[in-house]
C-alpha positions in Angstrom: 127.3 -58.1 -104.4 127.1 -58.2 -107.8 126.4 -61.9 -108.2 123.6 -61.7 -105.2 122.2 -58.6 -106.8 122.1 -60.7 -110.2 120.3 -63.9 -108.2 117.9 -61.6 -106.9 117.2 -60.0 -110.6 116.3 -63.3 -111.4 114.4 -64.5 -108.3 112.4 -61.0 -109.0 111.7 -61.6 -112.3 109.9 -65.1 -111.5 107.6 -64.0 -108.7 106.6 -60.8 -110.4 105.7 -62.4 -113.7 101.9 -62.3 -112.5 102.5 -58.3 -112.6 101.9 -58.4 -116.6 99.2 -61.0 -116.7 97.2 -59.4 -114.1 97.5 -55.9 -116.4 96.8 -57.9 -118.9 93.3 -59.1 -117.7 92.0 -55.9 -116.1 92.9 -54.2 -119.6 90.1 -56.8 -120.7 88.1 -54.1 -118.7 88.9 -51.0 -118.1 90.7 -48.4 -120.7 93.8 -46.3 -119.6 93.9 -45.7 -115.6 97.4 -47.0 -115.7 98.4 -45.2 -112.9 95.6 -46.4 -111.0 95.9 -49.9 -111.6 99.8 -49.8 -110.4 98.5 -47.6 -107.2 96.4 -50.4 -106.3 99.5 -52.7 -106.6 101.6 -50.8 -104.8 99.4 -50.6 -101.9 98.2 -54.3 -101.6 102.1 -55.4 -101.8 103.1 -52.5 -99.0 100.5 -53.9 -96.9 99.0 -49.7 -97.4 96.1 -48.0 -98.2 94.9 -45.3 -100.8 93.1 -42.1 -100.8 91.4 -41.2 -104.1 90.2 -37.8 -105.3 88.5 -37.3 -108.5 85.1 -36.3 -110.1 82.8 -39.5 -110.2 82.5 -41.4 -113.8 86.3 -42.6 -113.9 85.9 -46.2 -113.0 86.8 -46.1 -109.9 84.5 -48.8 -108.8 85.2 -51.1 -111.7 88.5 -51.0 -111.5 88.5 -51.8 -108.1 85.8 -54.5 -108.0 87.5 -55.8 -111.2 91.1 -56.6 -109.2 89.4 -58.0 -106.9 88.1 -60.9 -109.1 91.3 -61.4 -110.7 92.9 -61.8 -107.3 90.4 -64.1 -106.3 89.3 -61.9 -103.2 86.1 -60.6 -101.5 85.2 -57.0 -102.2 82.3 -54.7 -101.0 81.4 -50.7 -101.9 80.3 -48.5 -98.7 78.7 -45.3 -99.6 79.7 -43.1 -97.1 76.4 -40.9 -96.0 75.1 -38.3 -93.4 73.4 -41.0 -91.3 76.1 -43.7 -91.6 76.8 -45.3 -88.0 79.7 -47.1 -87.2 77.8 -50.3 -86.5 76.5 -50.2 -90.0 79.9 -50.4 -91.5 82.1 -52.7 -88.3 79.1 -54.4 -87.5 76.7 -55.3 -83.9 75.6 -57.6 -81.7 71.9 -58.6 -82.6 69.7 -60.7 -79.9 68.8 -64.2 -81.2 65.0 -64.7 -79.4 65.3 -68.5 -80.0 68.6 -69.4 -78.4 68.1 -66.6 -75.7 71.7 -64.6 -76.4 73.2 -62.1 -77.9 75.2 -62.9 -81.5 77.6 -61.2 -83.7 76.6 -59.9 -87.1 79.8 -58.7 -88.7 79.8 -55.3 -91.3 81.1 -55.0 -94.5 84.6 -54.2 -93.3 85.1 -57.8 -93.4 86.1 -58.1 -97.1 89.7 -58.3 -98.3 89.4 -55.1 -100.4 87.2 -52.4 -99.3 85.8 -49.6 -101.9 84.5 -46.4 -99.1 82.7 -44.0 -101.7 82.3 -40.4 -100.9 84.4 -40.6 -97.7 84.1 -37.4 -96.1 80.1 -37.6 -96.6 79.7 -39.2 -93.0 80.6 -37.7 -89.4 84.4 -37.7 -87.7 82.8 -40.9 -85.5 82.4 -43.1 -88.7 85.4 -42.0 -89.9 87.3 -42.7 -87.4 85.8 -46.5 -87.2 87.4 -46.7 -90.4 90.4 -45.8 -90.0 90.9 -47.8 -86.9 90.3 -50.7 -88.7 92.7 -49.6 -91.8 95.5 -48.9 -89.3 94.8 -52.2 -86.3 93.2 -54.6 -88.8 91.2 -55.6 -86.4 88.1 -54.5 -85.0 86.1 -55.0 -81.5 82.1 -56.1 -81.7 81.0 -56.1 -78.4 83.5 -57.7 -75.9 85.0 -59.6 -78.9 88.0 -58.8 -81.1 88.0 -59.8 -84.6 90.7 -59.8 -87.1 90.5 -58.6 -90.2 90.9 -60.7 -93.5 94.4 -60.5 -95.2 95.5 -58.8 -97.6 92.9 -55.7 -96.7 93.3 -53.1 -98.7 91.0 -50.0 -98.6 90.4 -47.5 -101.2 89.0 -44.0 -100.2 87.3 -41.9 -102.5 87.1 -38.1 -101.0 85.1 -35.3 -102.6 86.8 -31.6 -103.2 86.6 -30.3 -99.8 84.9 -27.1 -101.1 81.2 -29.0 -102.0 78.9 -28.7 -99.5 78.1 -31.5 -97.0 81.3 -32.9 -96.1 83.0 -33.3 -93.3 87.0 -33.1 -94.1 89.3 -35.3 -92.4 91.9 -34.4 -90.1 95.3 -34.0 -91.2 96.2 -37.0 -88.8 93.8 -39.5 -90.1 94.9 -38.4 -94.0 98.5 -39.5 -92.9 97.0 -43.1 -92.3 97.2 -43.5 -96.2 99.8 -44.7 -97.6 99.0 -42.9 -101.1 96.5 -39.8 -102.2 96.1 -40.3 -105.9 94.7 -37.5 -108.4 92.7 -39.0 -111.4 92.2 -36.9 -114.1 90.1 -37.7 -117.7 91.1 -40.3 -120.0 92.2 -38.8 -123.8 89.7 -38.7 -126.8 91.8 -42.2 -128.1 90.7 -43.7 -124.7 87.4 -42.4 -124.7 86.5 -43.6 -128.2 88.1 -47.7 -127.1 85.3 -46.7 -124.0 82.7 -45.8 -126.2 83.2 -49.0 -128.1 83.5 -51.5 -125.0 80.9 -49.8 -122.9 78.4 -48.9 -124.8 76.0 -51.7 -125.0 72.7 -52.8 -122.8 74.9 -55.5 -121.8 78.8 -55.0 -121.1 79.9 -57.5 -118.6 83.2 -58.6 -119.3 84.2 -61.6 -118.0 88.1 -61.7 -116.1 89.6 -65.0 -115.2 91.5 -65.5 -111.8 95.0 -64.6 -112.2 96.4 -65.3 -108.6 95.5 -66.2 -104.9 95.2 -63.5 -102.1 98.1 -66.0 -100.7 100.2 -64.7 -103.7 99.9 -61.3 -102.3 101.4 -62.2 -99.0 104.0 -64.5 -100.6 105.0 -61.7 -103.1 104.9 -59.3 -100.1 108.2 -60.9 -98.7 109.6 -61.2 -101.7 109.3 -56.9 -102.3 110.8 -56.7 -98.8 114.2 -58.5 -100.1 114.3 -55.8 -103.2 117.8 -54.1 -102.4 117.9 -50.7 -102.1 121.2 -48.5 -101.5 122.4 -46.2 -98.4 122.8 -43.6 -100.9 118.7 -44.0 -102.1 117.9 -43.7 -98.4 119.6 -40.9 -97.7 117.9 -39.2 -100.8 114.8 -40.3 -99.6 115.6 -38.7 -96.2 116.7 -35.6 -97.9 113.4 -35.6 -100.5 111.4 -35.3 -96.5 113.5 -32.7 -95.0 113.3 -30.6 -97.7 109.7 -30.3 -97.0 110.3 -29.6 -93.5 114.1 -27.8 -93.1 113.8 -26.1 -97.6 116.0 -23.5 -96.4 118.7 -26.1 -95.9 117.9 -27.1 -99.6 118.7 -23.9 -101.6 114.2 -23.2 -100.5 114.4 -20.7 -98.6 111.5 -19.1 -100.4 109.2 -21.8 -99.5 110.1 -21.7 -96.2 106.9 -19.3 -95.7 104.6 -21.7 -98.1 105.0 -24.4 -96.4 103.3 -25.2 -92.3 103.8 -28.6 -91.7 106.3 -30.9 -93.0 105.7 -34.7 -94.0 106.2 -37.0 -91.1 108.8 -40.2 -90.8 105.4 -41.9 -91.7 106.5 -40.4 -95.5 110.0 -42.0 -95.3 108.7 -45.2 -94.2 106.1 -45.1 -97.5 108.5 -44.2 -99.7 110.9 -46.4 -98.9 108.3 -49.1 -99.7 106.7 -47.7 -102.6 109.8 -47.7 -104.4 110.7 -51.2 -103.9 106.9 -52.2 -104.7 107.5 -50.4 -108.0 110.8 -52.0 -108.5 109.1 -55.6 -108.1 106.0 -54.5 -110.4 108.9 -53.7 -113.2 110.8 -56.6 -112.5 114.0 -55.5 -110.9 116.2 -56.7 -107.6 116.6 -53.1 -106.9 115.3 -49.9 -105.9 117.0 -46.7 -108.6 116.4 -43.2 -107.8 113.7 -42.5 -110.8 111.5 -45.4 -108.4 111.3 -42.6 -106.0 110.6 -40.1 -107.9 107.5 -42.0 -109.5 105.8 -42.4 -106.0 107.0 -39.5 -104.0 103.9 -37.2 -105.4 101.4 -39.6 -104.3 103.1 -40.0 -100.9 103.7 -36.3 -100.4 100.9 -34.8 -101.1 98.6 -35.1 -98.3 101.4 -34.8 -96.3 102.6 -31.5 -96.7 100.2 -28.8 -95.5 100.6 -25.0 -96.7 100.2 -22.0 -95.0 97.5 -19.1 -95.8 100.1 -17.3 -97.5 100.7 -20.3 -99.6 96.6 -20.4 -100.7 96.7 -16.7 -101.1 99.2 -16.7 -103.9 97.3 -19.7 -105.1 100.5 -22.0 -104.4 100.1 -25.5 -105.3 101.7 -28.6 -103.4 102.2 -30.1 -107.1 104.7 -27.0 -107.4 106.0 -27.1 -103.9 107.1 -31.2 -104.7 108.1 -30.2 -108.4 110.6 -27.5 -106.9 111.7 -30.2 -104.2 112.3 -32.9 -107.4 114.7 -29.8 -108.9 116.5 -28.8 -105.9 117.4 -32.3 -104.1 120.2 -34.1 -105.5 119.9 -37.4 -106.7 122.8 -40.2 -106.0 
C-alpha cells in the first residue's frame, strides 16, 4: 500500500499543479475570498453545486465571472425577480413566420457556469426549473430534451430569509446543494489592497486562461482515485448520525435542538469534498482534518432545528461545533 499510496502522491501532485496557478491568476483580481475561491473548486471537481448567503458588495459576481475566464468557459448572471418565468431562464419555442415552424431558442441555463443572483426573489415554479436542471443536467423545450454543457456548475446567491419579498426554498430543494457557504467582510489589510486595485474609473484586470473545461473532467477522475480509509468513512458516517441519533454521541442535550437530521445525501458530499480538498492541496489521500474543513459547509443547510432550538437562539454553527468535539476522530 505504501508504494501505491506513494505513486498516487505523485500522480496527484502533477494533475493538481493547475490548483496554484489558477489561485494565482484570480488573486490578479479579487482580494481575500480564499474560502470562496476553494468552494468553487470543490464543487466543479465533485461535479456539485453551491448555495451562497451574504450581504451584496463581496464579489461574488467577480469572482465567479473571473473563474470562469481562467477556465476558459461560458458564464451568465440571472437576477432572480418577482416576474421571472421559467421560459425566461430554460428557454421556448418561438414561431419562425418565414420557414412556417416552430424553433428552439435556448435560455441562459445553457452556460457552463451559472451565477442565479437573489434566488429566493422568484416563485417556487422558477425555482424549481432550476433546480431540475442542477440535479438532471438536462432540460426539456418543448418535445425536445437538451443536455446541458459540462462541467455546469451553479452558484446560488440567497437573501436572509427574514427581508421581505422572498420566497424561501424548501428544505428538499436546499439539499440539492452540494455546499451553503457563509461570506463574511474582508479585514481593514484586505480592504485597503481593494481600495488600491479598485478604485479607479477603469479597473479591468486582465486574466489569462489557465486550463480547459476538459481539465475539469480529466481532473474529476483523477479526485475519484484519491484514497481514503475505512476508518475516515466510518467517521464520516458517525459525523451524520450524530446529527440525527446525538444521544448515541454523549448529545443527549441536543437531542431536543435538533428536528431533522442530515440525509445520506450529506455522507455522499462529504466523502467527496474531502477528497476534492485533498487534490486542491496535493495529496493521494483523504486525512480526517479534510473533513473537518468541509463538513460546515455541507451540514449546515442540512440540519434543521426545532422551535425550541430558535427560542434559545441556538445556532447550527454551535450544534456542528459541539458535533466536531464530541465525535472521535481515527
Amino acid at each position: 500500500m505504501s508504494f501505491n499510496l506513494s505513486d498516487l502522491n505523485k500522480k496527484i501532485q502533477k494533475e493538481s499543479a493547475f490548483v496554484s496557478s489558477l489561485k494565482g491568476e484570480m488573486a490578479k483580481v479579487i482580494v481575500g475570498q480564499d474560502q470562496m475561491i476553494e468552494r468553487l473548486l470543490i464543487g466543479l471537481l465533485c461535479n456539485g453545486h453551491i448555495l451562497l448567503e451574504g450581504v451584496p458588495g463581496l464579489a461574488k459576481s467577480l469572482t465567479v465571472s473571473t473563474l470562469a475566464k481562467i477556465i476558459n468557459t461560458s458564464f451568465r448572471r440571472i437576477q432572480f425577480t418577482p416576474d421571472l418565468l421559467p421560459a425566461d431562464l430554460i428557454g421556448t419555442m418561438i414561431y419562425n413566420q418565414k420557414k412556417g415552424s416552430f424553433e428552439t431558442k435556448k435560455g441562459p441555463i445553457f452556460s457552463n457556469i451559472i451565477l442565479a443572483d437573489e434566488i429566493n426573489r422568484s416563485p417556487a415554479k422558477v425555482q424549481s426549473a432550476l433546480l431540475e436542471a442542477m440535479q438532471e443536467r438536462q432540460v426539456s423545450i418543448g418535445e425536445k430534451t437538451h443536455k446541458l454543457d459540462d462541467p455546469f456548475l451553479v452558484l446560488a446567491t440567497q437573501n436572509p430569509i427574514e427581508q421581505e419579498g422572498t420566497y424561501p426554498l424548501p428544505e428538499a430543494q436546499v439539499d440539492r446543494f452540494m455546499l451553503k457557504v457563509i461570506l463574511g467582510y474582508p479585514n481593514k489589510d484586505e480592504e485597503l489592497e481593494i481600495i488600491r486595485r479598485m478604485a479607479h474609473p477603469d479597473n479591468d484586470i486582465e486574466v489569462k486562461v489557465q486550463i480547459e473545461p476538459q481539465d475539469i473532467i480529466r481532473a474529476r477522475q483523477v479526485v475519484d482515485e484519491i484514497y481514503i480509509d475505512e476508518k475516515i468513512h466510518r467517521y464520516i458516517v458517525d459525523i451524520v448520525f450524530a446529527t440525527r441519533e446525538p444521544e448515541a454521541y454523549n448529545l443527549t442535550d441536543l437531542k431536543d435542538l435538533i428536528s431533522i437530521g442530515a440525509s445520506p445525501r450529506a455522507s455522499i458530499y462529504l466523502t467527496l469534498a474531502a477528497k476534492a480538498k485533498a487534490f486542491i492541496e496535493g495529496r493521494g489521500y483523504v486525512t480526517p482534518e479534510d473533513v473537518r474543513d468541509v463538513m460546515w459547509d455541507i451540514l449546515r443547510h442540512r440540519i434543521i432545528l426545532t422551535f425550541e432550538a430558535e427560542a434559545e437562539e441556538v445556532t447550527v454553527e454551535q450544534i456542528i461545533r459541539r458535533i466536531i468535539d464530541s465525535v472521535e476522530v481515527p
